[in-house]
C-alpha positions as CSV (number, residue, x, y, z in Angstrom):
1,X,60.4,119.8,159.8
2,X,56.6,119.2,159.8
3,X,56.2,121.0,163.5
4,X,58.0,123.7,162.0
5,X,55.5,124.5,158.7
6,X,52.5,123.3,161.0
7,X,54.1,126.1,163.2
8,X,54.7,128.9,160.2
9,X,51.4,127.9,158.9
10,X,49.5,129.0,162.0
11,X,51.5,132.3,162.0
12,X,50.4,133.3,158.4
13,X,46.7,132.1,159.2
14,X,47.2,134.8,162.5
15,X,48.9,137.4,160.3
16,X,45.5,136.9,158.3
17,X,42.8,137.6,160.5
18,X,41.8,139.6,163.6
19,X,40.0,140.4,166.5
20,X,36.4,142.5,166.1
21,X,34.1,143.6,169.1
22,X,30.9,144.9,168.3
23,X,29.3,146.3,171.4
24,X,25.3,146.1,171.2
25,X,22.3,148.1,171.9
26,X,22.1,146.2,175.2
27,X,25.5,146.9,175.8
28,X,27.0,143.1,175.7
29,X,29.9,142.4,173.5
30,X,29.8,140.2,170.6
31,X,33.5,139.6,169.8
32,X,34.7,137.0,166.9
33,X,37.8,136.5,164.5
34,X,38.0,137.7,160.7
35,X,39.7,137.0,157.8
36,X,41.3,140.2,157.2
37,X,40.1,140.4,153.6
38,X,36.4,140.6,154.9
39,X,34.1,143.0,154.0
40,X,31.5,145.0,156.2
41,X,28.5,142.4,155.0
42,X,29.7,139.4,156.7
43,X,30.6,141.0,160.0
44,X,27.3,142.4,160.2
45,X,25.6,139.0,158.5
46,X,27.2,137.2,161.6
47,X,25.9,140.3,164.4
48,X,22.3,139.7,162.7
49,X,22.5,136.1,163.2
50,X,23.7,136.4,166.6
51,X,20.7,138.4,167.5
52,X,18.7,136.2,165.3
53,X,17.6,139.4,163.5
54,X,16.0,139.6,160.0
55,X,14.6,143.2,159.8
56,X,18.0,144.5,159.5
57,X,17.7,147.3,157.3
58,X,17.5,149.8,160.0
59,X,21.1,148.9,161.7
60,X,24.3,149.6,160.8
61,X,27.6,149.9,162.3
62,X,29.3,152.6,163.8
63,X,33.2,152.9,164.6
64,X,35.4,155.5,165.2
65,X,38.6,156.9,163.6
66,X,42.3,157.6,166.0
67,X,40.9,161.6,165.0
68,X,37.8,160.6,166.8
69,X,35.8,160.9,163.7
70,X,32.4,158.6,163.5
71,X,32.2,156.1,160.6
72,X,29.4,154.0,159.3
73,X,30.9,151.0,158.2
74,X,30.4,150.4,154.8
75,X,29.4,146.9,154.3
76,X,30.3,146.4,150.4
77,X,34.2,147.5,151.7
78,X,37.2,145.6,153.5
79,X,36.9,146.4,156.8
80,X,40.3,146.2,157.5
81,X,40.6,148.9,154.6
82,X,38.0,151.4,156.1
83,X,39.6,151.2,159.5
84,X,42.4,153.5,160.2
85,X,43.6,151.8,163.9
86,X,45.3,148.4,163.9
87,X,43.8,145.8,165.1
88,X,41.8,144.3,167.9
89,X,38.8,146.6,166.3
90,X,35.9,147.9,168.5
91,X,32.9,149.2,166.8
92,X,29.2,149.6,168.3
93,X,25.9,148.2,166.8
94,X,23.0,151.4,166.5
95,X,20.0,152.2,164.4
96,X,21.3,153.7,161.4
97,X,17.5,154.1,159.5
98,X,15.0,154.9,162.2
99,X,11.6,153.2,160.9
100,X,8.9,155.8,160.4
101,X,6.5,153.9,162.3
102,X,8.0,151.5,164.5
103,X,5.2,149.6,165.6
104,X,4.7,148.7,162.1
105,X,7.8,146.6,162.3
106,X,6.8,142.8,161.8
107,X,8.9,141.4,164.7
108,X,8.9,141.6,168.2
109,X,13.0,141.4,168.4
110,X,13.4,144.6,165.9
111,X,10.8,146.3,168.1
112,X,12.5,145.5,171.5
113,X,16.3,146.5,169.7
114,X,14.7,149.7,168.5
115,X,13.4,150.4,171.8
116,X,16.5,149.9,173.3
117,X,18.1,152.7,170.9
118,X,15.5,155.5,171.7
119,X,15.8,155.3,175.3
120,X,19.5,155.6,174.6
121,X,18.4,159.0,172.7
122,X,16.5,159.6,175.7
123,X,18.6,159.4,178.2
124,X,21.5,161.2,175.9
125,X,19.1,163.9,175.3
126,X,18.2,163.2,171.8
127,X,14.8,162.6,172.3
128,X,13.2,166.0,173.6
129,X,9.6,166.5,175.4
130,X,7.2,167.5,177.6
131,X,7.5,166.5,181.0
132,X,4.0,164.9,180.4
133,X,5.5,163.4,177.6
134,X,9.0,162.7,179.4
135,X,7.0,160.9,182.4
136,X,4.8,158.4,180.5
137,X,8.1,157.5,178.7
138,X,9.8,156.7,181.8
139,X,6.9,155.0,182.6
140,X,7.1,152.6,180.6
141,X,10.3,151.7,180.3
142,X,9.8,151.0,184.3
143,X,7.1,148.6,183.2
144,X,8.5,146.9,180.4
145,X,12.1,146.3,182.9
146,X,10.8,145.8,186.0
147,X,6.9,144.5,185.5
148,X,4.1,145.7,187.4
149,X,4.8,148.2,191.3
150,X,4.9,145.9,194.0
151,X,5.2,147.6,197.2
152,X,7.3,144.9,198.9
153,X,10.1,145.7,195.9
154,X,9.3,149.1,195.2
155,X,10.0,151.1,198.1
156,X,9.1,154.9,198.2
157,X,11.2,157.0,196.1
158,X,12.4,153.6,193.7
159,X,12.1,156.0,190.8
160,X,14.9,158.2,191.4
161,X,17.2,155.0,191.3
162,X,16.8,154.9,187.7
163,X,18.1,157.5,185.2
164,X,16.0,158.0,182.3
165,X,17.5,161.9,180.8
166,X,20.1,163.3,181.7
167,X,18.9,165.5,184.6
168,X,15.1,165.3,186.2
169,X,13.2,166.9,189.2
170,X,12.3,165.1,192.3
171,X,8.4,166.3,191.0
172,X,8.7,164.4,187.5
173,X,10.1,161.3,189.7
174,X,7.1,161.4,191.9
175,X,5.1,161.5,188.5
176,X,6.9,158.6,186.9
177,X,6.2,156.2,189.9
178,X,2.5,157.5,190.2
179,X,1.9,156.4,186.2
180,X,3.7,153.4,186.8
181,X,1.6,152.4,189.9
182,X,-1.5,153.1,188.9
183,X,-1.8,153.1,185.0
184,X,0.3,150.6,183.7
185,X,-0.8,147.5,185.9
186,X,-1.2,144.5,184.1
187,X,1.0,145.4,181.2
188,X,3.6,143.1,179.7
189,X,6.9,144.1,178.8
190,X,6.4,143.8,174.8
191,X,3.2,145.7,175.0
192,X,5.2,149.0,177.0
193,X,7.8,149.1,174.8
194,X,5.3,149.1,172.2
195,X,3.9,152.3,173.3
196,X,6.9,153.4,174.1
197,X,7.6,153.5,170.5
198,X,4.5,154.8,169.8
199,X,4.9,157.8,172.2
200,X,8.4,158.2,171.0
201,X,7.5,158.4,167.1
202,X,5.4,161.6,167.8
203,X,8.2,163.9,168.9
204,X,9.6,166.2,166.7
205,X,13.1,165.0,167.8
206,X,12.6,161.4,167.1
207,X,15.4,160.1,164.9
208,X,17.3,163.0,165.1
209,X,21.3,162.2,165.3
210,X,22.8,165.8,165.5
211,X,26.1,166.8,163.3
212,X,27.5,170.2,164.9
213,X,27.8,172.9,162.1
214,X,28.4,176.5,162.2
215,X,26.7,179.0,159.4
216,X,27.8,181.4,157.1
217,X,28.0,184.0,160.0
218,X,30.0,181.6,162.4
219,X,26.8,180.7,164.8
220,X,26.3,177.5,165.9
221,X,24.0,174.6,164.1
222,X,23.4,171.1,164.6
223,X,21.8,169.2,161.3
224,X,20.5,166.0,161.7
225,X,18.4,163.3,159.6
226,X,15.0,162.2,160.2
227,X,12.7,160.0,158.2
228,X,10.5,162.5,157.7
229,X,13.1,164.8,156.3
230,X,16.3,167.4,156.8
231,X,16.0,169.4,160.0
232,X,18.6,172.4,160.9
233,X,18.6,173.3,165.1
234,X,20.4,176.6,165.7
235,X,20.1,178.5,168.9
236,X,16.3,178.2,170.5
237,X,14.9,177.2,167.5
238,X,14.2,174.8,164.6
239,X,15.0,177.0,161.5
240,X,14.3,174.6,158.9
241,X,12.8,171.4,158.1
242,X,12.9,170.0,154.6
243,X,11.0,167.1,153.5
244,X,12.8,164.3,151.2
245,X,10.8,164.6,148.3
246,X,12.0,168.8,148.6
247,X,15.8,168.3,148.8
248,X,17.0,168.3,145.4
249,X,21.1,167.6,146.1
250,X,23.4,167.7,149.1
251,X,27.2,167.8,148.1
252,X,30.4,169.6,150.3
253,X,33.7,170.9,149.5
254,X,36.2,170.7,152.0
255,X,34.7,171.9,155.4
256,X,31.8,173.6,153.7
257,X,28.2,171.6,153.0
258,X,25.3,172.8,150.6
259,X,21.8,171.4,150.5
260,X,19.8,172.4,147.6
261,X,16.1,172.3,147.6
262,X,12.6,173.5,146.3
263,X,9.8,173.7,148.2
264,X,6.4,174.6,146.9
265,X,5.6,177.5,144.1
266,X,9.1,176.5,143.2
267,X,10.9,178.7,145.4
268,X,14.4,177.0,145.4
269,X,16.7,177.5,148.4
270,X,20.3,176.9,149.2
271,X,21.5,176.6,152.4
272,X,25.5,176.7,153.3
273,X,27.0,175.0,156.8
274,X,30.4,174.7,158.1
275,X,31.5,171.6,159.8
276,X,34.4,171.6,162.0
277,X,36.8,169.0,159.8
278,X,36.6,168.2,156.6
279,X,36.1,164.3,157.6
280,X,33.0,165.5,159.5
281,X,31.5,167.2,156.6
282,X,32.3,164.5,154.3
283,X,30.7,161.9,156.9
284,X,27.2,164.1,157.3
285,X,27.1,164.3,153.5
286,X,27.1,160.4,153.2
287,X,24.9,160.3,156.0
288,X,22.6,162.7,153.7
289,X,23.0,160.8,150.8
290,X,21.7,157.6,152.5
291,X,19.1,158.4,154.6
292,X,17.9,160.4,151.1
293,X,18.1,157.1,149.4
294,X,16.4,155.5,152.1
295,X,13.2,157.3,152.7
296,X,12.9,158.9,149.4
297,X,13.5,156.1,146.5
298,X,10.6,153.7,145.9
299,X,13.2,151.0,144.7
300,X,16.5,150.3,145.0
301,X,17.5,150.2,141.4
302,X,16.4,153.9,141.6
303,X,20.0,154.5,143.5
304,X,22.3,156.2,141.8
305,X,26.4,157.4,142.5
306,X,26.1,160.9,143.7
307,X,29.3,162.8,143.3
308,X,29.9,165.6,146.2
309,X,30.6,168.9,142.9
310,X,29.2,169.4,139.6
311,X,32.4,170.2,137.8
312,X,33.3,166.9,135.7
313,X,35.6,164.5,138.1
314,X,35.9,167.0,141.0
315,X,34.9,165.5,144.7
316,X,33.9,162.6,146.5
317,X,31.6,159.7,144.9
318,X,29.2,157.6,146.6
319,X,26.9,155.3,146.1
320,X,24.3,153.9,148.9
321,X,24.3,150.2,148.9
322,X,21.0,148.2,150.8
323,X,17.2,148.3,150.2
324,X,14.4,151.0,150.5
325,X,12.3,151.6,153.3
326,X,9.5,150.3,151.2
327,X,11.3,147.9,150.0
328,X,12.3,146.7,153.4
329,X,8.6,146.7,154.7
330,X,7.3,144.6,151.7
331,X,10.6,141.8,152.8
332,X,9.1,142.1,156.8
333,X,5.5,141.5,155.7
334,X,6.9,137.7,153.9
335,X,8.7,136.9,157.3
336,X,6.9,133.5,158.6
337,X,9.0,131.9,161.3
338,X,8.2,131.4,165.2
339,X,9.0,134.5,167.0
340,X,12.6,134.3,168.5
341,X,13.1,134.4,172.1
342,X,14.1,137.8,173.3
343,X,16.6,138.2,176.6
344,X,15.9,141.3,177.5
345,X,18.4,143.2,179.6
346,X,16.4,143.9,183.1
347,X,18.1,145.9,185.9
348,X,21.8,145.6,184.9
349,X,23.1,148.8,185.0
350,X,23.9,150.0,181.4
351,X,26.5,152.7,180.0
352,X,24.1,154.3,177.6
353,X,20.7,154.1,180.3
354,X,22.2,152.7,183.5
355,X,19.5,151.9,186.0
356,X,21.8,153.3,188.9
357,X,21.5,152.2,192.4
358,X,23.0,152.7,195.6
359,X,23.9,150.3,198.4
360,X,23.2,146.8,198.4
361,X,22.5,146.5,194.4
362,X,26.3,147.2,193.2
363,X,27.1,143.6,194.6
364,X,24.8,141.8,192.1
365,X,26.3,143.9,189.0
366,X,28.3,141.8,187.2
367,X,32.5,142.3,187.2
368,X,32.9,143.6,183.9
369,X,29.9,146.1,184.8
370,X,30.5,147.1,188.3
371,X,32.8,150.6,187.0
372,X,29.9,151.9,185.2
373,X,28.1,152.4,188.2
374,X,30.5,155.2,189.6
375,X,29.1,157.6,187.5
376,X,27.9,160.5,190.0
377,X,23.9,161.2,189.7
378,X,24.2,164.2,192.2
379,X,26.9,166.0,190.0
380,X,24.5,165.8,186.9
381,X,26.1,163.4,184.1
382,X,29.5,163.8,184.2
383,X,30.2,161.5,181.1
384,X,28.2,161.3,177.8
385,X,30.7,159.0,175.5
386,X,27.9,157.4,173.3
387,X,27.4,161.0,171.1
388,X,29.9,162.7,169.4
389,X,27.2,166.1,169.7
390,X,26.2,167.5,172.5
391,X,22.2,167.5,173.0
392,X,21.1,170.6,170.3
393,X,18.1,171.9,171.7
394,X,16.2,171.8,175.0
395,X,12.4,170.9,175.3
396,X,9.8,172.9,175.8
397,X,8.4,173.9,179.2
398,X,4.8,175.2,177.7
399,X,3.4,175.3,174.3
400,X,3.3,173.1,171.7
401,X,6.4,172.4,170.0
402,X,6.7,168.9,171.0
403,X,2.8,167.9,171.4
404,X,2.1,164.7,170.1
405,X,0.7,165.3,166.4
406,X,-0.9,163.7,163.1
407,X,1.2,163.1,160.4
408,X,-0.1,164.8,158.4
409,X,0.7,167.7,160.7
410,X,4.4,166.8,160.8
411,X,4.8,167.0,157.0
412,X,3.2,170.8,157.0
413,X,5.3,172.0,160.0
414,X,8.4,172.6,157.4
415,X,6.5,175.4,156.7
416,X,7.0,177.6,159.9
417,X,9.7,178.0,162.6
418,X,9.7,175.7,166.0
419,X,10.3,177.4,169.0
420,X,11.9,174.5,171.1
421,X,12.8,176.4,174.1
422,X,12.7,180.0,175.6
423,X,16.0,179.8,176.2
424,X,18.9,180.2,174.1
425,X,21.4,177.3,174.1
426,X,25.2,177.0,174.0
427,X,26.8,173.7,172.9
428,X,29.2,174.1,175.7
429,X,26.2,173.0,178.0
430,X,26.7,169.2,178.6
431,X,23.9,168.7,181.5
432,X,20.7,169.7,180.2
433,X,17.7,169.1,181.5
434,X,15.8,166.8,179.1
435,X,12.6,167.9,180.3
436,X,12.0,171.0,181.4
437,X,9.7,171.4,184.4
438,X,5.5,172.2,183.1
439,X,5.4,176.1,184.7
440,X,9.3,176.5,185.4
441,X,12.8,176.5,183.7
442,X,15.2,174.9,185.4
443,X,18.8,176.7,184.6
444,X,21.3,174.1,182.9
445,X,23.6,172.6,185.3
446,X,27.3,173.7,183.7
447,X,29.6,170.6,183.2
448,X,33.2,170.4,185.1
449,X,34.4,167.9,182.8
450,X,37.6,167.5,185.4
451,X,35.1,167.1,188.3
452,X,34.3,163.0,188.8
453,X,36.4,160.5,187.7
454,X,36.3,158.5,184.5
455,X,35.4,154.5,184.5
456,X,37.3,152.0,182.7
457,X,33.6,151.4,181.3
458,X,33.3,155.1,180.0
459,X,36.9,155.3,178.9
460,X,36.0,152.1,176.8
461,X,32.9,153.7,174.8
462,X,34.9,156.9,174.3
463,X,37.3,154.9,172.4
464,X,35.0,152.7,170.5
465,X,31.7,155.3,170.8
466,X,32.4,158.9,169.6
467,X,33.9,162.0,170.6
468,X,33.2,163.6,173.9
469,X,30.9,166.5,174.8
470,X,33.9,168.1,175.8
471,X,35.4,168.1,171.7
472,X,31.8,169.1,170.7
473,X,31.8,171.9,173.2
474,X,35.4,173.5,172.0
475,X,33.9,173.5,168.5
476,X,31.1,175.7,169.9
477,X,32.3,177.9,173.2
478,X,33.0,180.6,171.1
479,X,29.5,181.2,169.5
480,X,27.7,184.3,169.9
481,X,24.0,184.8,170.4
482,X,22.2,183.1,167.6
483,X,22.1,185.5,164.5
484,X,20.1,185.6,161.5
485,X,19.9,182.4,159.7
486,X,19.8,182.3,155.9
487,X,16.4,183.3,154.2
488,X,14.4,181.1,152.8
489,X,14.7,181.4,148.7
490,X,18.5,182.8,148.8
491,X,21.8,181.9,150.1
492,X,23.6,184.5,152.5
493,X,26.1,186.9,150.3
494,X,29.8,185.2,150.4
495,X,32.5,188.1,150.6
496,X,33.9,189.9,147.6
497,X,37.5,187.8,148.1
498,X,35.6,184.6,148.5
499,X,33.6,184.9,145.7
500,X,36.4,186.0,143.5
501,X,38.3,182.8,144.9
502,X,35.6,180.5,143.8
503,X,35.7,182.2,140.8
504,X,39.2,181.7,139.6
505,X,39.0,178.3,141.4
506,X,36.1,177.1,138.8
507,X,37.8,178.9,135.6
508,X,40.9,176.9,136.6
509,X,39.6,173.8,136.9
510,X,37.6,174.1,133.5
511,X,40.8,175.1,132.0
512,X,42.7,171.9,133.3
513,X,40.4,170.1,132.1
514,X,39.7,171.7,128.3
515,X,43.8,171.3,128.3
516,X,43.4,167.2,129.4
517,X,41.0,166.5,126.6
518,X,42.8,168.3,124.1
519,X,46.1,166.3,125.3
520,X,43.5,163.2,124.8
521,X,42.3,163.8,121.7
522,X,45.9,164.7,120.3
523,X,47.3,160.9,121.8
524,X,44.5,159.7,119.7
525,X,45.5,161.4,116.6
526,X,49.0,160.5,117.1
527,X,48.3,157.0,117.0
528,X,45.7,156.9,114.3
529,X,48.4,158.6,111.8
530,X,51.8,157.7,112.7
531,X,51.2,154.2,114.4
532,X,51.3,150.8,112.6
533,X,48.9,149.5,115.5
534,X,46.7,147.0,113.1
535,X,43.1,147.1,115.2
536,X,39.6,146.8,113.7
537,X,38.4,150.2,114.8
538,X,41.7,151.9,114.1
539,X,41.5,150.5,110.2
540,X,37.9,151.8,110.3
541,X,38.9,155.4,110.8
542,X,41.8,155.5,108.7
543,X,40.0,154.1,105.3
544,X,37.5,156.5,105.9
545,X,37.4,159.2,103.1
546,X,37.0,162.1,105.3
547,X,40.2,161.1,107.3
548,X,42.2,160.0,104.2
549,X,41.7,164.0,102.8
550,X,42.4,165.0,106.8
551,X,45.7,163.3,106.6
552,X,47.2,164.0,103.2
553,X,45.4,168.0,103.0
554,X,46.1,169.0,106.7
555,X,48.1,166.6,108.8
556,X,51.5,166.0,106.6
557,X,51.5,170.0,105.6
558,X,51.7,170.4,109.3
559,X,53.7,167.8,110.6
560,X,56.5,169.3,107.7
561,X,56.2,173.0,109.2
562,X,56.6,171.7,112.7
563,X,59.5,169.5,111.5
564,X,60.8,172.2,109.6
565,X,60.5,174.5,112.7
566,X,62.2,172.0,114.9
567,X,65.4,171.8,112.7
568,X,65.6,175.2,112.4
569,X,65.8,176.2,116.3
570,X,68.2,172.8,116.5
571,X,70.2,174.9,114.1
572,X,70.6,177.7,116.1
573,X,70.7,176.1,119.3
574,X,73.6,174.2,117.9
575,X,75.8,177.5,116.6
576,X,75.5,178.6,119.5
């Protein structure tokens, strides 16, 4: 009897947890049991204390729906409640705030975790630059993974056994190893990803996580999130940039997303996008809505619930739960403790910036890692799992798009168009190359998504990671040249039928509601003359003098012509 309740017992404590892995910026698992009841905030409590991280404002967690939709978890939610799979759940630790200066970040361990995300935008072509630029990056992630050249390790050509973008010359290998040789000696692995950072933060592209859109004449978009403001790729070119402080609202209606803002002289501008689901537009407007919050509050008691329509109780509500940026610097700068040890990840081959090699070094890869390795350098990148968008722009061969600037410069440059390439682009381009060669364009390899075989490692973070390049390219094959985007100032005229639409759509919804607040306000009345309910605010109102002449004046004279009325169609409907 007592093996059998010890026995039933277990099963209900089962039935009431399960399995989470969390897959981390290094790529290692972190896998633990939860009460099924838990929210968001203690799954990520026990990540952060696992990495012994305190600065951890700037992460979040990201999972993906069975629609291969991206989520952030929200942390103030059952988990269990947000995710739409059963159980075991997989879900992947990323920067979800990029830090607007990252070598202001008080400790070493945020620094080396950030790191470890850019060069993950890097190599997913996220991160666009010269091939100046692109080199000294590569650089130094050399240097801070494998220390200082030594000719006995380093053969010639060790270079091109590491992939840093997605596709690269032989010249800009030849360029990496001749920084890292002769520039970089001495330097200790904290100290090159430190101006890594550094190098990194001056790109226009830093911090950008793309959301494919379309405009209002069906050409591609991709709008992303900075902490320096709201940036719209389309074609060639960066059409927009919009600083926090000049974004006034961001709400959506189905597929269709609006961002409302006024720049200086108070020219206000509204700008209309198209994503491909309506989950996808909801999720970029409550990425919107945070990274607003973030960057653009002084204090977090400044956050308020931003509902997705103006009209009364129409849309979506939200509400961004966590500190400020400023807030969250002011917290780093009490930190006192010893600072943690950091395990950095070396040479082990990675799925988001493998260091591939050939021959001899598969052997020391471990087991689980050993699959990733497969993945064919020679036919470009035949599997990008950790973005659900393709790369939205390429860099820039000459001129001065992407040259390292103030930033002072940066918040100005919302005032004219980027140029990011002289080439147009086509989301159905998965290889690109991340830089472009100084003098030359290199023509983008085209993906055969059918072409190499997919790794248990790849099929893994496409169902835990995001959508494929493949989904993101369907969404796009059919876009034409890039058109004209919308002006500056005005919107792009809707047609006549949609605009009638939205008309009758907003006079019907008024309606509905004028009609629920009558019904409301007649309930109330109801009960305030013809109930015997004995409540303090109800006796109130009825001793009143006004409502005592209400009732005997108005109310009984019509409550006896609406009885009378009644019995008289009963009449009828009875001799008949």
């Amino acid at each position: 009897m007592m093996l059998s309740r010890l026995m039933s017992g277990s099963v209900r404590n089962l039935e009431r947890e399960y399995m989470c892995t969390v897959r981390l910026l290094d790529d290692t698992e972190y896998t633990c049991t939860i009460q099924r009841d838990a929210k968001g905030q203690y799954l990520f409590d026990l990540i952060c204390h696992h990495l012994n991280l305190l600065e951890k404002d700037y992460f979040g967690i990201r999972y993906v729906d069975p629609d291969k939709q991206r989520h952030w978890l929200e942390f103030t939610k059952s988990i269990s409640k947000q995710m739409k799979s059963q159980p075991p759940f997989t879900m992947c630790l990323r920067v979800k705030f990029y830090p607007p200066d990252p070598a202001a970040l008080k400790e070493e361990i945020t620094r080396y975790l950030v790191f470890l995300q850019i060069k993950r935008d890097l190599y997913h072509g996220r991160l666009l630059c010269k091939t100046s630029d692109a080199a000294m990056l590569a650089a130094y992630i050399l240097q801070a993974e494998i220390g200082d050249y030594d000719p006995g390790k380093h053969p010639e050509g060790y270079s091109s056994k590491f992939q840093f973008f997605p596709k690269h010359s032989e010249k800009l290998e030849r360029r990496i190893a001749e920084i890292h040789k002769t520039e970089l000696i001495g330097q200790t692995p904290e100290t090159s990803e430190l101006k890594f950072l550094q190098k990194a933060q001056m790109l226009e592209t830093y911090g950008v996580d793309p959301h494919p859109c379309k405009d209002v004449s069906g050409n591609p978009a991709f709008l992303a999130f900075t902490p320096f403001g709201f940036v719209v790729l389309q074609g060639n070119k960066r059409v927009h940039f919009l600083k926090w402080n000049e974004v006034t609202k961001l709400k959506f209606e189905g597929k269709t997303f609006h961002i409302y803002a006024n720049q200086k002289e108070d020219k206000k501008i509204i700008l209309t996008y198209f994503a491909p689901t309506p989950e996808a537009c909801k999720h970029l407007w409550k990425c919107g809505v945070e990274n607003q919050a973030f960057y653009k509050l002084e204090k977090s008691s400044q956050v308020r619930t931003v509902s997705s329509s103006n009209l009364f109780f129409k849309g979506s509500r939200f509400r961004y739960s966590g500190r400020v940026a400023k807030e969250v610097m002011e917290q780093s700068a009490k930190i006192k403790r010893e600072p943690p040890e950091i395990h950095r990840a070396g040479l082990v081959p990675s799925r988001s910036c493998p260091s591939i090699t050939h021959g001899p070094r598969l052997s020391s890869v471990p087991r689980t890692r050993r699959r990733a390795v497969h993945i064919s350098i020679m036919e470009g990148l035949e599997s990008l799992r950790d973005s659900a968008h393709s790369t939205p722009v390429r860099s820039v061969s000459h001129g001065d798009s992407f040259m390292p600037r103030s930033r002072s410069q940066m918040t100005d440059s919302g005032d004219r168009t980027a140029i990011i390439s002289d080439e147009s682009y086509s989301p159905s381009d998965s290889v690109l190359p991340t830089p472009v060669a100084e003098h030359s364009l290199e023509l983008a390899v085209s993906r055969q998504i059918n072409g190499a075989p997919c790794s248990i490692e790849e099929e893994k973070e496409s169902e835990a990671g995001t959508p494929s390049v493949g989904d993101v390219a369907e969404f796009g094959a059919d876009s034409r040249a890039a058109g004209p985007m919308q002006i500056a100032g005005r919107e792009a005229p809707l047609s006549e039928a949609e605009q009638v639409n939205k008309f009758v759509l907003s006079v019907l919804r008024l309606l509905l509601v004028t009609i629920g607040l009558l019904f409301v306000l007649l309930l109330l009345l109801i009960v305030l003359t013809e109930s015997d309910l004995d409540i303090a605010f109800l006796r109130d109102i009825r001793q009143t003098p006004e409502f005592e002449q209400f009732h005997y004046e108005y109310f009984c004279p019509l409550r006896r012509w609406f009885a009378c009325k009644l019995r008289w169609v009963g009449g009828l409907l009875i001799n008949k």
